[in-house]
N, C-alpha and C positions, 0 to 999 in steps of 0.2 A: 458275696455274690457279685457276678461283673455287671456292669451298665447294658440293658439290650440295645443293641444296634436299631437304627431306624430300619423298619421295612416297608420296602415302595408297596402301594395299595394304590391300584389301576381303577378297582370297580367300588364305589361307596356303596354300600347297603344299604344306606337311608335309615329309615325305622323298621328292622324286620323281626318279628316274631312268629315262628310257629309251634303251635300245640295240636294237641288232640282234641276233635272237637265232641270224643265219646267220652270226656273227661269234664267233670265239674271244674270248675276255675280254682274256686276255693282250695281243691283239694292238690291241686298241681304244683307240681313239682317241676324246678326246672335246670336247666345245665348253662351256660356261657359260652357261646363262643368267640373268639378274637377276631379281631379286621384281618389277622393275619393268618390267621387258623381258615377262615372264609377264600381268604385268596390264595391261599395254598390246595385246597380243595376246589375252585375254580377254576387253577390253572394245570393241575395234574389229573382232574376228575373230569371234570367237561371239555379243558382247552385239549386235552393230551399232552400238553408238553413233559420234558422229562425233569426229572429234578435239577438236573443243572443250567436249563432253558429258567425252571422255575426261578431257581437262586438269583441267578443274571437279573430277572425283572424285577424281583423283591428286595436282591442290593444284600443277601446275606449268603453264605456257606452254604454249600449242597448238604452238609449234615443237620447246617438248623432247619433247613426246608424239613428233613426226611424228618426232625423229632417234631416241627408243628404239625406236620401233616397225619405223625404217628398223634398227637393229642387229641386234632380234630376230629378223626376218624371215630378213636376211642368216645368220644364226647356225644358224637351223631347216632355211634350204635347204641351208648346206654340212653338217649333219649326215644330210638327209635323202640326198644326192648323195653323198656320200663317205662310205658309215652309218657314221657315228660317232654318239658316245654324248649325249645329252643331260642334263647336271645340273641342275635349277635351286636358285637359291640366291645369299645375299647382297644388298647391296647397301645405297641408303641411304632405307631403308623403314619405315615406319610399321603397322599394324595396325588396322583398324576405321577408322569413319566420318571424314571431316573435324571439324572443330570446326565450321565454317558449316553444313554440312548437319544436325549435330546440333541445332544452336540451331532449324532452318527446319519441324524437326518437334514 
């Protein structure tokens, strides 16, 4: 398996957790999603941009954007379908600006 590339992560999540709150704790279930999986659906879901706007910011391939975004997606609907818990967190992520974008300002 190859080494994953760093991807730029513009917005931290902090501590974020969401569940169902018609659901007992105990009994929940939950799913992960990545720093990178978060920014990939932040910036094609709420920014609009398009995949290769996205790529550009995160510092990787228009196709790793398309399959993070195809996992997040995946990941948000079986929590939304079967409410389960959502975590985000982890992954192999970076903080702040690219170095090319910073140089272009």
């Amino acid at each position: 398996m190859r080494p994953q590339k760093t991807r730029w992560v513009r917005c931290a999540p902090g501590e974020r957790c969401f569940r169902p709150q018609c659901q007992n704790p105990e009994d929940l279930q939950g799913v992960v999603l990545g720093l990178d999986e978060f920014e990939a659906v932040r910036l094609l879901d709420l920014e609009r941009c398009t995949q290769e706007e996205a790529a550009a910011q995160m510092g990787v391939h228009r196709s790793t954007v398309s399959r993070i975004l195809e996992s997040a997606r995946r990941k948000i609907a079986d929590a939304l379908v079967n409410m389960k818990a959502i975590k985000i967190e982890g992954g192999c992520c970076a903080f702040g600006e690219r170095m090319e974008d910073a140089r272009k300002k």
